[in-house]
LOTIZA-549975 format. One record per residue: residue number from 0; z, y, x of N, C-alpha, C in turn. Coordinates in Angstrom, 1 decimal, always signed. Example, Ala and Ser with C-alpha at 12.3 -4.5 7.8 and 13.67 -1.06 7.14 Angstrom:
LOSE,0,+7.8,-5.7,+13.2,+7.8,-4.5,+12.3,+7.8,-3.3,+13.2
LOSE,1,+7.1,-2.2,+12.8,+7.1,-1.1,+13.7,+7.9,+0.0,+12.9
//
This chain:
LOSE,0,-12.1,+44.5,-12.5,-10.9,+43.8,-12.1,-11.0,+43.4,-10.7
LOSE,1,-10.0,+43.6,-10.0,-10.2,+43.4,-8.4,-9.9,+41.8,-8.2
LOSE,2,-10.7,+41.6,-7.0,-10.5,+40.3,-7.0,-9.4,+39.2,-7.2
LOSE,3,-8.1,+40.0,-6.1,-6.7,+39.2,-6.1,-6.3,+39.2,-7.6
LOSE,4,-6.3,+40.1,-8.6,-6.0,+40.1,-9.9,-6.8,+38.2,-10.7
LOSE,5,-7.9,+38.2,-10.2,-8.7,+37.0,-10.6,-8.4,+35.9,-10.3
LOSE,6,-7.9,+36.2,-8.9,-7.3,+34.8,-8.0,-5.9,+34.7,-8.6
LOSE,7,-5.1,+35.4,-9.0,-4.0,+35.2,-10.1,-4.1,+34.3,-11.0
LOSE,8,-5.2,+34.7,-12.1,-5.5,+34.3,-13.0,-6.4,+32.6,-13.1
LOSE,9,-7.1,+32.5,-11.9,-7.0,+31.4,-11.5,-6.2,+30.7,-11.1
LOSE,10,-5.3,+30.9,-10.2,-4.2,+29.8,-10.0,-3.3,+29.9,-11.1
LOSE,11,-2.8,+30.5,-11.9,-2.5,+29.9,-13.1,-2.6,+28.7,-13.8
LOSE,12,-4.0,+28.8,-14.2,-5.1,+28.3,-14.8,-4.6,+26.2,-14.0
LOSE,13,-4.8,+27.2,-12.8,-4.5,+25.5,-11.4,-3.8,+25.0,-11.8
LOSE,14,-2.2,+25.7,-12.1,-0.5,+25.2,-12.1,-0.7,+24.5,-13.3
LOSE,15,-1.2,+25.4,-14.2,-0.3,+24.9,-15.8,-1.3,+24.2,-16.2
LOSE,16,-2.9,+23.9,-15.7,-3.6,+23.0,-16.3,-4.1,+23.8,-17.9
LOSE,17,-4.3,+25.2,-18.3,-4.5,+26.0,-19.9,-5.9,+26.1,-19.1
LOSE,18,-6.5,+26.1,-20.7,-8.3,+26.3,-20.5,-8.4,+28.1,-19.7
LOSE,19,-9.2,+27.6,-19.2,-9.1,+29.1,-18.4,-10.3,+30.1,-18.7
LOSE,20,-11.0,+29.8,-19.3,-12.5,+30.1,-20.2,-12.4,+31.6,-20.9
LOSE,21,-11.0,+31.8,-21.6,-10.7,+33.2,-22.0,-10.0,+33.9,-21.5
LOSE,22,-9.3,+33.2,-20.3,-8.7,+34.0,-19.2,-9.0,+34.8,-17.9
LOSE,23,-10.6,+34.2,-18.1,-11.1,+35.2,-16.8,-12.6,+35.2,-17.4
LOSE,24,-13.1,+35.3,-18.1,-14.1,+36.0,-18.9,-13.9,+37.2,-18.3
LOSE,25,-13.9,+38.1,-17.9,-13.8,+39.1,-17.1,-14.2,+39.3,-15.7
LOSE,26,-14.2,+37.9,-15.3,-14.8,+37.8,-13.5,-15.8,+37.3,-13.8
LOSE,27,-16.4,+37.3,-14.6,-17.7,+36.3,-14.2,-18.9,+37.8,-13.8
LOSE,28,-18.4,+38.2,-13.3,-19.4,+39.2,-12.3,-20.3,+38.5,-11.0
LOSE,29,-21.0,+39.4,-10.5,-21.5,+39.3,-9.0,-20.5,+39.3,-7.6
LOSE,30,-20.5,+38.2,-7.5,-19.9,+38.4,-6.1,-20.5,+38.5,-4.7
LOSE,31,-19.3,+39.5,-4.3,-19.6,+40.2,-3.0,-19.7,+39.4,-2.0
LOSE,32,-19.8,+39.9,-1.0,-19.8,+39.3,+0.4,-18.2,+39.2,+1.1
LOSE,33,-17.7,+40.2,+0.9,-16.2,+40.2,+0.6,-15.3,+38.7,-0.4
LOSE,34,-15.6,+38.8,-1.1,-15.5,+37.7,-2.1,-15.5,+36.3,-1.6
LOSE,35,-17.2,+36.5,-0.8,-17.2,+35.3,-0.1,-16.6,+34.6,+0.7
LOSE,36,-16.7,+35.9,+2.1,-15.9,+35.6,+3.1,-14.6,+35.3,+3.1
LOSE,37,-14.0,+35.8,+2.2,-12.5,+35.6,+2.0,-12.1,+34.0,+1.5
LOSE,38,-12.9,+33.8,+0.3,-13.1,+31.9,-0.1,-13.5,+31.1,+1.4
LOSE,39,-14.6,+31.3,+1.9,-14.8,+31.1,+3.2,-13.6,+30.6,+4.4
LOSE,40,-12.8,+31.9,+4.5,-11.7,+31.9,+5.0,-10.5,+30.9,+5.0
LOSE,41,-10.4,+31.4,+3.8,-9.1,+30.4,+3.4,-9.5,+28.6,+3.2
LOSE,42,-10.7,+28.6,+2.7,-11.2,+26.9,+2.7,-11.2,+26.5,+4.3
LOSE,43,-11.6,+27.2,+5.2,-12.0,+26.5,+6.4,-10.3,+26.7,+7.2
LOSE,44,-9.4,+27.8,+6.7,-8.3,+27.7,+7.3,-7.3,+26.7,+6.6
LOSE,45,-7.6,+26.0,+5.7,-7.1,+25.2,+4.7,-7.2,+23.7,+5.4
LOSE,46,-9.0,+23.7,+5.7,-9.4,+22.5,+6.4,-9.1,+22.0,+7.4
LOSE,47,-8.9,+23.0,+8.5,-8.1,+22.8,+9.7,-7.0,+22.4,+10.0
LOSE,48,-6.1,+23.1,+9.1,-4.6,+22.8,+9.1,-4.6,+21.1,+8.4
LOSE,49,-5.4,+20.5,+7.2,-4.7,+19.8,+6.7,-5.6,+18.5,+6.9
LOSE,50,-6.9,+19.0,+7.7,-7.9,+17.4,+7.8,-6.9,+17.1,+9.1
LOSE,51,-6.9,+18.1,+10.9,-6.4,+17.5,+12.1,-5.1,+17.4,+11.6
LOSE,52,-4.2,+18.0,+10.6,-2.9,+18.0,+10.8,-2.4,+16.5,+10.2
LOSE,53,-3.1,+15.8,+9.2,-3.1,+14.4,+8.7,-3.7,+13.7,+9.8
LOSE,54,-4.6,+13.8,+10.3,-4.8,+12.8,+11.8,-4.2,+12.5,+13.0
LOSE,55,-3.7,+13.7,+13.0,-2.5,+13.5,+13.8,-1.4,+12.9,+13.2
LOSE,56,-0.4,+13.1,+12.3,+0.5,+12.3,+11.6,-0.3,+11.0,+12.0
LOSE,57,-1.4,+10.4,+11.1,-1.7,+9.2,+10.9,-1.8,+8.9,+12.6
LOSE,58,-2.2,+9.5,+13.4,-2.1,+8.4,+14.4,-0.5,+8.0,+15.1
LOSE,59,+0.1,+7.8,+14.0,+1.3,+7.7,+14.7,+2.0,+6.5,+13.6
LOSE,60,+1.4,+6.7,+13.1,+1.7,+4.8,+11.9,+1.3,+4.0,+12.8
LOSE,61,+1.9,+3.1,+12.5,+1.8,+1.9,+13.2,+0.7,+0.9,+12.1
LOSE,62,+0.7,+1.1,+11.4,-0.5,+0.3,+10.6,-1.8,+0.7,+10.3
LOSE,63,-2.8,+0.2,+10.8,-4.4,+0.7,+10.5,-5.2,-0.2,+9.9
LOSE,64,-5.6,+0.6,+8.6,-6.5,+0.0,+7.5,-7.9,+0.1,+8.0
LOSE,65,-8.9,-1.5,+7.8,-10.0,-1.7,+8.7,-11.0,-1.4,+7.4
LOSE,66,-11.6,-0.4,+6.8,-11.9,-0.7,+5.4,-13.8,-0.8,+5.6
LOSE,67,-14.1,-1.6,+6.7,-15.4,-2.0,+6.8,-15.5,-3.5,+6.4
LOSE,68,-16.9,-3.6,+5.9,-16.7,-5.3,+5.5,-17.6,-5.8,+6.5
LOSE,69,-18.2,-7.1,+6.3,-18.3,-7.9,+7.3,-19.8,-8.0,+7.7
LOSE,70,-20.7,-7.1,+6.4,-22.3,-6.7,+6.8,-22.4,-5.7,+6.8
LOSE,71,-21.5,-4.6,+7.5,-21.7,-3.2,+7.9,-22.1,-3.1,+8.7
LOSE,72,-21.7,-3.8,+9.7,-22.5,-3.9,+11.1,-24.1,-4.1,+11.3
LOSE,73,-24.8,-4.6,+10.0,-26.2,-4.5,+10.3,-26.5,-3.1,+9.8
LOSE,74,-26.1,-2.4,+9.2,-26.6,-1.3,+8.8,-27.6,-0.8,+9.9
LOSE,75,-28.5,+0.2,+9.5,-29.6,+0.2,+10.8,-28.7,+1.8,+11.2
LOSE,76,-28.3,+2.1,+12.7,-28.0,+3.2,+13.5,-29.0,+3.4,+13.6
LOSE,77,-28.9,+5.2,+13.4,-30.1,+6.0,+13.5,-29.4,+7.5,+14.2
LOSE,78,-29.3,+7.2,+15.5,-29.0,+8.7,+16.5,-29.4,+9.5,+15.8
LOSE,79,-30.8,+10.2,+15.1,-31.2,+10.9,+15.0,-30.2,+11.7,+13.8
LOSE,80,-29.8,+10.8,+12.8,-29.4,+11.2,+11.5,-28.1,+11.8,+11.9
LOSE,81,-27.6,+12.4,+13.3,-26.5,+13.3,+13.2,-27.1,+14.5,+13.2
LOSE,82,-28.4,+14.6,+13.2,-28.5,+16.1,+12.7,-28.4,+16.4,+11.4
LOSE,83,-28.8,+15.2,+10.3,-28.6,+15.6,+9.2,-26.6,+15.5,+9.0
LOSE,84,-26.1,+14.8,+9.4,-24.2,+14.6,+9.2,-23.9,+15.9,+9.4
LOSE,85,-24.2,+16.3,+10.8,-23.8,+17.5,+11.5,-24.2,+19.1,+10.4
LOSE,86,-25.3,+19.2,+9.6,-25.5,+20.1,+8.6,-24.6,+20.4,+7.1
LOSE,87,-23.9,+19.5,+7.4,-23.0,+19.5,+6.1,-21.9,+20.8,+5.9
LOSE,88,-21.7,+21.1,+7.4,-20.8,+22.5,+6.7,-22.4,+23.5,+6.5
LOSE,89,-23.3,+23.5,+7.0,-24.7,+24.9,+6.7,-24.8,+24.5,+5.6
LOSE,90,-24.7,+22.8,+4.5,-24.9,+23.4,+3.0,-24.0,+23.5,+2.4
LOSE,91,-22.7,+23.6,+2.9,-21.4,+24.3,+1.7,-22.2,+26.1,+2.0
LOSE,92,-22.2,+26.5,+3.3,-22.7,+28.0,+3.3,-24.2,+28.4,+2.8
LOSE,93,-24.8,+27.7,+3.1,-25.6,+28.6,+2.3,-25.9,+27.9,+0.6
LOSE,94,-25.2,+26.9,+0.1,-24.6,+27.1,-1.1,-23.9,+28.2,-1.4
LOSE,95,-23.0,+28.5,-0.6,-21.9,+29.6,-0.9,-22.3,+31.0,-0.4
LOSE,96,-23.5,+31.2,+0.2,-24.3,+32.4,+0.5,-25.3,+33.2,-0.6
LOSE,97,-25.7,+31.7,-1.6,-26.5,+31.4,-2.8,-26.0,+31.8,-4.0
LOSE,98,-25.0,+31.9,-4.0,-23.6,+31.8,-5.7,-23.4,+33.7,-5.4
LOSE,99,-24.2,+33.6,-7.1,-23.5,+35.0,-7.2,-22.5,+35.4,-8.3
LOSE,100,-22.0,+34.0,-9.3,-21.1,+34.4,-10.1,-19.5,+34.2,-9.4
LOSE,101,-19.1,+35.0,-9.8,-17.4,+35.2,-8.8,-16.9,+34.0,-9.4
LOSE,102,-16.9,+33.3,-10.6,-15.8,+32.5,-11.5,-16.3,+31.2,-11.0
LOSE,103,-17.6,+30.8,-10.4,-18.4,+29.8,-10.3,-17.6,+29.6,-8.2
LOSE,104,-17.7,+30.9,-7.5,-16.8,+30.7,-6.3,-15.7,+30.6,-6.1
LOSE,105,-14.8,+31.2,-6.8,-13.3,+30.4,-7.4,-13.5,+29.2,-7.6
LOSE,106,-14.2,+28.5,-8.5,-13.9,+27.4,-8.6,-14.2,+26.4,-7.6
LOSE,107,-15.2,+26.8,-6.7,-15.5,+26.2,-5.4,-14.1,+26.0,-4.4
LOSE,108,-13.6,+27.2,-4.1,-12.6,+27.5,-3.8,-11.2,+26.2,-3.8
LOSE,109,-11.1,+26.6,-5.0,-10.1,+25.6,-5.7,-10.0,+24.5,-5.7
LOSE,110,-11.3,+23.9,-5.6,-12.1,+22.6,-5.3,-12.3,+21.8,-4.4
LOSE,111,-12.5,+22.7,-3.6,-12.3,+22.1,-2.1,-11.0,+22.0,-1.2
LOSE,112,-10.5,+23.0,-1.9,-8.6,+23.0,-1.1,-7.9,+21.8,-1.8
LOSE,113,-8.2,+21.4,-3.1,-7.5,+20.7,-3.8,-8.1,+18.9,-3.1
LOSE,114,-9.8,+19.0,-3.1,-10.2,+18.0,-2.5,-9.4,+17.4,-0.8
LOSE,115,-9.7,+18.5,-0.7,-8.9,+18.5,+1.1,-7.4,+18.4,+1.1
LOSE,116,-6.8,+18.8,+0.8,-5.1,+18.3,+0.5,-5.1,+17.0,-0.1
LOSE,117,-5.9,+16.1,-1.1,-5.3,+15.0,-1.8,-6.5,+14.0,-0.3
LOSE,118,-7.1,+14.5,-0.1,-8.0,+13.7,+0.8,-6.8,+13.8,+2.5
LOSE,119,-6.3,+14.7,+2.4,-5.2,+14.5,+3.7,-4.2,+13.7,+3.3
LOSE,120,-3.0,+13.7,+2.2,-2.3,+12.5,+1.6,-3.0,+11.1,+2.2
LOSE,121,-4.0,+10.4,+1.4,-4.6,+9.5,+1.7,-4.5,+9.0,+3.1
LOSE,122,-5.5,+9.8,+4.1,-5.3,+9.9,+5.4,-4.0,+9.7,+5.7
LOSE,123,-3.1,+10.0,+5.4,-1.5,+10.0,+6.1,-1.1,+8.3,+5.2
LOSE,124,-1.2,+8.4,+4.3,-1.0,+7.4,+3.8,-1.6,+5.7,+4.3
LOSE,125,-2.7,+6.2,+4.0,-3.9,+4.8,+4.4,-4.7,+5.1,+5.8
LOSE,126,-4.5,+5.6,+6.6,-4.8,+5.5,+8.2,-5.9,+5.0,+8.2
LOSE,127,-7.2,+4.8,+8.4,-7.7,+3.7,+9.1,-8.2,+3.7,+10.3
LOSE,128,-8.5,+2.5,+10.5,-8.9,+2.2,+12.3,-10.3,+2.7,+12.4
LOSE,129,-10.2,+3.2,+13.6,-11.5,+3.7,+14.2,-12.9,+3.0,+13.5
LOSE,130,-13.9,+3.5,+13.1,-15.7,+2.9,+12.9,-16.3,+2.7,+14.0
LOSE,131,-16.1,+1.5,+14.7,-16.5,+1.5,+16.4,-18.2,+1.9,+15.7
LOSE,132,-19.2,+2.6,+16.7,-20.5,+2.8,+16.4,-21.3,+2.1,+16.9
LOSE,133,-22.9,+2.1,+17.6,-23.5,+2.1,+18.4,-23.9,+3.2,+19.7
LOSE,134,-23.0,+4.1,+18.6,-23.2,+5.4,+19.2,-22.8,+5.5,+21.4
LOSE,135,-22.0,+5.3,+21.5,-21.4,+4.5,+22.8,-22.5,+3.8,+23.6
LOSE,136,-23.8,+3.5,+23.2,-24.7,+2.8,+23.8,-25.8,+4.0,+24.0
LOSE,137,-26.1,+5.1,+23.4,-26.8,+6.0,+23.4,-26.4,+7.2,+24.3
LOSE,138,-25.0,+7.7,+24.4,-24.3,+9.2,+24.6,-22.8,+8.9,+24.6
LOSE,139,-22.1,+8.2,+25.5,-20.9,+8.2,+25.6,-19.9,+9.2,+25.8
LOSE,140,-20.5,+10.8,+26.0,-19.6,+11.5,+26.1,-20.5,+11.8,+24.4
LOSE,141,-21.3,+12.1,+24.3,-21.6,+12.6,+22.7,-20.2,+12.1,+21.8
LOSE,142,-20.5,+10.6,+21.8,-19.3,+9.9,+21.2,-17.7,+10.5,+21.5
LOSE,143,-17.5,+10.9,+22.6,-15.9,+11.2,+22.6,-15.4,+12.8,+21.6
LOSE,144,-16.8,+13.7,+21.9,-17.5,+14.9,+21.2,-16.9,+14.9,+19.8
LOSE,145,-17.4,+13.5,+19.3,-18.0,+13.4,+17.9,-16.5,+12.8,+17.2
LOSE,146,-15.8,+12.3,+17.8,-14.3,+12.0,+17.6,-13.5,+13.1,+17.8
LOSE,147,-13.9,+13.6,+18.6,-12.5,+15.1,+18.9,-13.0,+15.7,+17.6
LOSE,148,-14.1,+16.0,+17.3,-14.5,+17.1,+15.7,-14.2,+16.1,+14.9
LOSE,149,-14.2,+15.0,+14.3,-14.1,+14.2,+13.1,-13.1,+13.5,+13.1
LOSE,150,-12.2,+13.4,+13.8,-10.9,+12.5,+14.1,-11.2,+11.1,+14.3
LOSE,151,-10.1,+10.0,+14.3,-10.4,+8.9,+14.5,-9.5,+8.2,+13.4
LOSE,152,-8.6,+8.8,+12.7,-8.0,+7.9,+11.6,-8.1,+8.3,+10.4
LOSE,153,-9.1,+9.1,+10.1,-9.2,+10.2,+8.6,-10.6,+10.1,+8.1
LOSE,154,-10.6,+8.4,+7.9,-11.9,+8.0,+7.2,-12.3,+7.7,+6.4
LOSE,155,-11.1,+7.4,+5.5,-11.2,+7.3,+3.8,-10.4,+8.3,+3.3
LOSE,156,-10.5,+8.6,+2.2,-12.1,+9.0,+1.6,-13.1,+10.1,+2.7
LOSE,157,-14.5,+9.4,+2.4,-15.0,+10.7,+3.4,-15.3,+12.5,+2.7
LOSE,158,-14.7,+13.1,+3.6,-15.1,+14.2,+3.0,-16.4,+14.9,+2.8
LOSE,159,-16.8,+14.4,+3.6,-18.3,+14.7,+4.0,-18.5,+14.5,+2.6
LOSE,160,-18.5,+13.4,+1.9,-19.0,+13.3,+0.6,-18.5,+14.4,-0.6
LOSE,161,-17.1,+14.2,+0.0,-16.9,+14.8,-1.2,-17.2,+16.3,-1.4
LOSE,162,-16.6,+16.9,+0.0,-17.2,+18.7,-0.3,-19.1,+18.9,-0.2
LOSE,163,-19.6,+17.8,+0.1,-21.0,+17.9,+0.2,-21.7,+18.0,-1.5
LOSE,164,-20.9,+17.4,-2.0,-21.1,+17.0,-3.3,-20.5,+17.7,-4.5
LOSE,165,-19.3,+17.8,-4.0,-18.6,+18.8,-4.8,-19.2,+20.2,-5.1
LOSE,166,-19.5,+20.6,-4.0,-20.3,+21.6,-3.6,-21.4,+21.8,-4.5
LOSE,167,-22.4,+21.0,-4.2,-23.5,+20.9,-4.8,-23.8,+20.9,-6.5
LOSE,168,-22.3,+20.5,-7.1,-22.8,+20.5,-8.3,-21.9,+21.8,-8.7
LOSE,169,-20.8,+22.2,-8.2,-20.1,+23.3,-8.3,-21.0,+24.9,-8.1
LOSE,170,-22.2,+24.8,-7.3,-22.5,+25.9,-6.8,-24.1,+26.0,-6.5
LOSE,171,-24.7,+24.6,-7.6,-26.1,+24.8,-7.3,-26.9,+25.4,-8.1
LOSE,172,-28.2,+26.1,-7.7,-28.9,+26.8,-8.7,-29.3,+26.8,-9.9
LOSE,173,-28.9,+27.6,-10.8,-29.1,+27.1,-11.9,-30.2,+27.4,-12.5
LOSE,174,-31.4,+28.4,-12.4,-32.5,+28.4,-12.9,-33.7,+28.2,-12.2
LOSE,175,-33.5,+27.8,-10.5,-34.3,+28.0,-9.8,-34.3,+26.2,-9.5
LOSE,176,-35.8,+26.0,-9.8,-35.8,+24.0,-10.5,-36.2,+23.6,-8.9
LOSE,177,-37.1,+24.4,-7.9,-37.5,+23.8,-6.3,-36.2,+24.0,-5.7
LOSE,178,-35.2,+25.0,-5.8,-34.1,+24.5,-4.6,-33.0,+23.6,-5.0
LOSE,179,-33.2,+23.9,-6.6,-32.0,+22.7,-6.9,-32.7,+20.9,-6.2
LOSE,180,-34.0,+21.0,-6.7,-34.3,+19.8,-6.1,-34.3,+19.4,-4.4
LOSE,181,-34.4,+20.9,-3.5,-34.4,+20.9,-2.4,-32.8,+20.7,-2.3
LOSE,182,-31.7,+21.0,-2.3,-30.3,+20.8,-2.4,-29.6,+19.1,-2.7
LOSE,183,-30.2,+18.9,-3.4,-30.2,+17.4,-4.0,-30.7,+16.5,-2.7
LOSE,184,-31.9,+17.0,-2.4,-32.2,+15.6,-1.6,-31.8,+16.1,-0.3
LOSE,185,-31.2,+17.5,+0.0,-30.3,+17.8,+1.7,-29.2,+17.0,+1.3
LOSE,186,-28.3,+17.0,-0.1,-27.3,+16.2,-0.5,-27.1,+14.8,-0.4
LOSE,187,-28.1,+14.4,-0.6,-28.4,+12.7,-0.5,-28.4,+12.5,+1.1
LOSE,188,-29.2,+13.1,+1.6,-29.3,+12.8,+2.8,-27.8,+13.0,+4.0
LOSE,189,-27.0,+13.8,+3.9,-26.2,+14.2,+4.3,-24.7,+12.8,+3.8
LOSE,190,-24.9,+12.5,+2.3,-24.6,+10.9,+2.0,-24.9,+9.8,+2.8
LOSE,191,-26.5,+9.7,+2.8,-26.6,+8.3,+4.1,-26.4,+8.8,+5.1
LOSE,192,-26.2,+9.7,+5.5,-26.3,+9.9,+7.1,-24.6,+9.5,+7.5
LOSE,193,-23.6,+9.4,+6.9,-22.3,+9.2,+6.8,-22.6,+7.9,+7.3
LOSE,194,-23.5,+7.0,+6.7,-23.6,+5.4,+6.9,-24.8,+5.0,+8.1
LOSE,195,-25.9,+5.7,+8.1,-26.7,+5.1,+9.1,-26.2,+5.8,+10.7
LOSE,196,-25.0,+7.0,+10.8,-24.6,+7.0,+12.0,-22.9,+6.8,+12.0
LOSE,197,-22.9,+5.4,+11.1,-22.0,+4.3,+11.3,-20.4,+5.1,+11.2
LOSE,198,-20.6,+6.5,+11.0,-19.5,+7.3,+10.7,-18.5,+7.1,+9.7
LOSE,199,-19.2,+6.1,+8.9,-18.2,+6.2,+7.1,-18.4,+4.3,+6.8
LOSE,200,-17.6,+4.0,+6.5,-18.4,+2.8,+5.4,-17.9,+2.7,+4.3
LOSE,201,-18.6,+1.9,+3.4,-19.3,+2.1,+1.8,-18.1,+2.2,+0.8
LOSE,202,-16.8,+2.0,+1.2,-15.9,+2.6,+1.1,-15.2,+3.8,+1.4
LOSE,203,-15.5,+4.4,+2.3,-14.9,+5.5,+2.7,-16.4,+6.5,+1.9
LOSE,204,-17.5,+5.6,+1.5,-18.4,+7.1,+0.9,-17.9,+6.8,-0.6
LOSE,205,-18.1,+5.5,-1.1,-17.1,+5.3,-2.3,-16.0,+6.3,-3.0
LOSE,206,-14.8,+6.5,-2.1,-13.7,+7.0,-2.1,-14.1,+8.4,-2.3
LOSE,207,-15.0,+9.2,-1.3,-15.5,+10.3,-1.8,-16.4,+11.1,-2.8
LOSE,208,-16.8,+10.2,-3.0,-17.4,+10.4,-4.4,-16.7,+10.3,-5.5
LOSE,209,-15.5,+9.3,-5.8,-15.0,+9.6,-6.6,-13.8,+10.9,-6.3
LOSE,210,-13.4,+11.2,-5.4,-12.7,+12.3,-5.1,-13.3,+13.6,-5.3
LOSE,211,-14.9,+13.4,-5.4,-15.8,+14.9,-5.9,-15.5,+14.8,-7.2
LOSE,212,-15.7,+13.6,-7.9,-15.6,+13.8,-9.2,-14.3,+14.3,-10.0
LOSE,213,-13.8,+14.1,-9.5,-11.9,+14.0,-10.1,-12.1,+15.5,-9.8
LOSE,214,-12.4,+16.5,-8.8,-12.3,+17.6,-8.2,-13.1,+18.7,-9.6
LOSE,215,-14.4,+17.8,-9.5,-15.6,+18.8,-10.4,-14.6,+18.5,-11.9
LOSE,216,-14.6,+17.8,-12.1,-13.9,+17.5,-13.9,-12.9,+18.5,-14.2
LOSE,217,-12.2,+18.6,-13.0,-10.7,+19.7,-12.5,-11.2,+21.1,-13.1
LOSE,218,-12.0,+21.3,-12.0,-12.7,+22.8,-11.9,-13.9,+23.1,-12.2
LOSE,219,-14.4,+22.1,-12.5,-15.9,+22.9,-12.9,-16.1,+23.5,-14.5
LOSE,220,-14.8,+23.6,-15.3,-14.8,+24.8,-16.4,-14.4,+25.8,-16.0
LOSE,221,-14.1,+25.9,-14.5,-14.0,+27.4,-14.2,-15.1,+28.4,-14.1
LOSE,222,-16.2,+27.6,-14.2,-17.6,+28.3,-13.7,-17.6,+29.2,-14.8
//
């Protein structure tokens, strides 16, 4: 069965909400690298268009939601932990480098477009105000850097959580017990790092986590 035929039969599956289990019993083959890059493709051209294109909208409401509380500010800043934030698209890829069943990358697929569109609503909806950092004390052009790539009003829910996570349970190893555990704790890490480089607060990781979940419950009988 060629791929687009599968991707048919998947979005179906999306529209009408029918168990999809006997409908593509047929794709659960090996996927290509073709396969990949094409999921690849369309998630990151998905991303672009609808994470800046709701930031922009939102910066143009006139109302901005502060959704930090009032002992966020001691949280301990740790410069260092944007190397771990900053790795979050290398573990959707080489999660997605890793997956060799085709029905299990569909559903990734599906998951993250769907994550990313209801996480842009939001944003357009619920705006909120800038996460002033520490960051500005360390690297003040870093900081303007780190706003132009992450926006400045598209903080709840964070995504970072959710495709980091979504990800991970959508597309992690299933017989091999050291990288699932190795995956897990890049996963966790990539979670606090949202909070100790003052990027997210415990709400905006909140909100994403529950937005992975609503996502995996969706699609993870596609695997």
């Amino acid at each position: 069965m060629k791929f687009s035929e599968v991707n048919q039969k998947i979005a179906v599956c999306w529209f009408d909400g029918r168990t999809p289990s006997a409908q593509v019993d047929d794709c659960d083959s090996r996927a290509t690298w073709r396969h990949k890059l094409e999921c690849l493709f369309f998630v990151t051209a998905f991303f672009l268009v609808c994470f800046y294109g709701a930031d922009r909208v939102a910066e143009f409401r006139a109302v901005k939601i502060d959704f930090s509380m009032q002992f966020e500010p001691l949280v301990p800043f740790v410069a260092y932990s944007f190397v771990v934030y900053a790795s979050a698209p290398v573990f959707c890829l080489v999660l997605l480098a890793s997956e060799r069943r085709s029905r299990a990358l569909l559903a990734w697929r599906n998951a993250m477009c769907t994550a990313i569109c209801l996480a842009a609503i939001a944003f357009i909806a619920m705006p909120s105000a800038p996460f002033l950092s520490n960051l500005h004390r360390f690297a003040p052009e870093f900081e303007r850097v780190i706003l132009l790539l992450t926006g400045q009003h598209n903080h709840f829910p964070s995504l970072h959580v959710t495709l980091t996570v979504a990800s991970l349970v959508l597309l992690i190893p299933v017989r091999e017990r050291r990288r699932r555990r190795l995956f897990c704790l890049w996963a966790i890490g990539i979670v606090a790092s949202t909070l100790s480089t003052h990027q997210h607060t415990l709400l905006d990781v909140a909100g994403g986590l529950v937005l992975a979940v609503l996502v995996v419950y969706r699609f993870g009988d596609l695997r």
